[in-house]
C-alpha positions in Angstrom: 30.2 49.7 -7.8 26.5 48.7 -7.6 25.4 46.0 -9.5 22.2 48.2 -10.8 24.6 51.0 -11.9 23.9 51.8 -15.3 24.3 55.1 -17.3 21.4 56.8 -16.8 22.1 57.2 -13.0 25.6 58.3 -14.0 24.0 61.0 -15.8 21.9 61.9 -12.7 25.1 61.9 -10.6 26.8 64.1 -13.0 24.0 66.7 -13.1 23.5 67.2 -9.6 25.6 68.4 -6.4 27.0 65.9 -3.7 25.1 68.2 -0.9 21.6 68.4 -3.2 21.3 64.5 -3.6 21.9 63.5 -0.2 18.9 66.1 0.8 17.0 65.5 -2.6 13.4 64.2 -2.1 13.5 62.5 -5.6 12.9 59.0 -6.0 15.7 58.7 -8.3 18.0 60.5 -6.3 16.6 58.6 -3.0 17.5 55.5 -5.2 21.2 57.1 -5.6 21.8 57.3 -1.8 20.1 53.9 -1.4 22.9 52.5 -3.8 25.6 54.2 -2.3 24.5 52.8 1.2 24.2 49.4 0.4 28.1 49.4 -1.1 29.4 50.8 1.8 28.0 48.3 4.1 28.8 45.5 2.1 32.5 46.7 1.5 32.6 47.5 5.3 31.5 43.9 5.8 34.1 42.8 3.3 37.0 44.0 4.9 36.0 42.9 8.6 35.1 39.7 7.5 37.2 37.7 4.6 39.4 35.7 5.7 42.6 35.4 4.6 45.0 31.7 4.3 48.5 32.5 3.0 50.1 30.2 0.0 53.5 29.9 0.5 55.1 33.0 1.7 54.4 35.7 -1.4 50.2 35.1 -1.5 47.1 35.5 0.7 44.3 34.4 -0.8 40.2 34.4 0.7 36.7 33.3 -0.4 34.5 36.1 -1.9 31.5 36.4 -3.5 30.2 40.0 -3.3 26.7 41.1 -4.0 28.2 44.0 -5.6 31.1 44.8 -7.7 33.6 45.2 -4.9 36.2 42.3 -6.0 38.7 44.3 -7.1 38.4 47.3 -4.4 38.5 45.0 -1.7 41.6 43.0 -2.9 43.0 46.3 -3.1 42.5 47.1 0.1 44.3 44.3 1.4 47.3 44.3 -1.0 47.8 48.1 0.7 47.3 46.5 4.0 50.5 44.1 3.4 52.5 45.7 0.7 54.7 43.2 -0.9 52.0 40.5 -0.5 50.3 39.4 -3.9 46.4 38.8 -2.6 44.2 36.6 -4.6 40.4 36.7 -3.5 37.6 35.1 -5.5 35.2 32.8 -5.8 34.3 29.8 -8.4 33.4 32.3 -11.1 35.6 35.0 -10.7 38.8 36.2 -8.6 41.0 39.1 -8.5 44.6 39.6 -7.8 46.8 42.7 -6.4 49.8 43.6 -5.1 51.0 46.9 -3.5 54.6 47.5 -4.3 56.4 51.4 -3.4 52.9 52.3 -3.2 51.8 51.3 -6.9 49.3 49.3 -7.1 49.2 46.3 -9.6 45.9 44.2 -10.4 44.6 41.7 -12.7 41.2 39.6 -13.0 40.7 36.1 -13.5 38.3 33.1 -13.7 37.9 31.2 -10.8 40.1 31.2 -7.9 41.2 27.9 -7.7 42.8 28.4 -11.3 44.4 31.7 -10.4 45.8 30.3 -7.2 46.9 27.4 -9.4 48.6 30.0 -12.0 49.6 32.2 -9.3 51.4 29.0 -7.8 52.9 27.6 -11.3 54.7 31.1 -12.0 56.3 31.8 -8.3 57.9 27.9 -8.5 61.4 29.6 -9.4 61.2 32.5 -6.7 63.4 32.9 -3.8 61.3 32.3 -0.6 58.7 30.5 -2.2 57.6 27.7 -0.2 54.8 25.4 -1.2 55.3 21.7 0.8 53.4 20.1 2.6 54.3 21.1 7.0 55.7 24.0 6.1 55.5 27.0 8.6 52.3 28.8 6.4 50.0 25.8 7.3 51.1 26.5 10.9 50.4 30.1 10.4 46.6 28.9 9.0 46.2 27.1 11.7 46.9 30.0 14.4 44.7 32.3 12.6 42.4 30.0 12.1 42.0 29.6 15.9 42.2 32.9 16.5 39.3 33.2 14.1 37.3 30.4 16.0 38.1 31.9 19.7 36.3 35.3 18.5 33.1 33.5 18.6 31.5 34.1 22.0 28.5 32.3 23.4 27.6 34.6 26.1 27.6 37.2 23.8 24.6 39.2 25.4 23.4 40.1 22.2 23.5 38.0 19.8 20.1 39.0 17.9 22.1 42.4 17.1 24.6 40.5 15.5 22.5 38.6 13.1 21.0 41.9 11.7 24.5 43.3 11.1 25.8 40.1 10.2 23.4 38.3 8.0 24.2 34.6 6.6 24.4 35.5 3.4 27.1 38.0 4.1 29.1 35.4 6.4 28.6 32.9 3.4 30.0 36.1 0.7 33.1 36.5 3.6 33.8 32.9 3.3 33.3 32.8 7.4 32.6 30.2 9.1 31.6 30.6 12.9 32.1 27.8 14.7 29.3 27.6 17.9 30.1 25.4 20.2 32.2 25.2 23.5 35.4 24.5 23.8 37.5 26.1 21.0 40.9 26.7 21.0 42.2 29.9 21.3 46.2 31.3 20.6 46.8 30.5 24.8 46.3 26.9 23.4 49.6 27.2 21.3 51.8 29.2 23.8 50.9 26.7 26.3 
């Protein structure tokens, strides 16, 4: 899933064990393991940091724009996390779709993903269940997330220097997060108050 992956280290994977590359002393092999790392980080970043907004009752949809190509792997992973759900996350190049239904997975690819949310939206008008008006109770679901999203942020966290190496802007702005920093933000006791 690297974006540098080409078919010569495909070959180099091929030829060699899984225990001899991770002790190789090779550059190329170094490289491998290099590779390897930094999709695993950003996929682990991925799935602990999109954040997902829900269009009607049927879709969840989230901002991303991996480094990598780990679209469609983590759209996956979230259409497994809610079976039944269709999620939708992109950016404004590219997006990707799944849904987990009896454990099958169905995907697809598209352009950006305001016109896949648009599409997704045009073919679920007829559907049972499908809400898309304006008040409706998924806006009030956004908006409890979305504070429960906002409370996370803590300004006495003791370390926040820590944080920044593991959570580097660029991968906040690739998440779609935005962390609010400032006092005073609601939290979910605001809304059972």
């Amino acid at each position: 899933m690297h974006r540098d992956y080409s078919q010569r280290i495909a070959g180099r994977v091929a030829q060699v064990k899984p225990e001899e590359l991770g002790t190789s002393k090779r550059r190329e092999d170094i490289r491998i393991r290099k590779m390897a790392g930094e999709v695993a980080t950003e996929v682990h970043r991925m799935k602990a940091f999109v954040r997902l907004s829900s269009l009607g009752l049927l879709v969840f949809y989230g901002f991303l724009k991996p480094r990598h190509r780990i679209g469609q792997h983590i759209c996956d992973y979230f259409a497994r996390r809610d079976p039944g759900i269709i999620v939708a996350l992109g950016n404004g190049r590219e997006s990707w779709i799944s849904l987990c239904r009896n454990g099958c997975l169905i995907r697809g690819k598209g352009e950006g993903l305001q016109e896949t949310l648009g599409s997704l939206k045009s073919a679920l008008a007829n559907v049972d269940g499908w809400q898309d008006s304006a008040g409706t109770e998924h806006e009030k679901v956004d908006r409890l997330w979305q504070a429960y999203y906002d409370s996370q942020y803590c300004p006495e966290r003791k370390n926040l220097e820590a944080f920044r190496r593991r959570m580097p802007r660029r991968d906040q702005e690739s998440a779609g997060m935005r962390l609010v920093q400032k006092e005073g933000n609601a939290s979910l006791d605001d809304f059972f108050l």
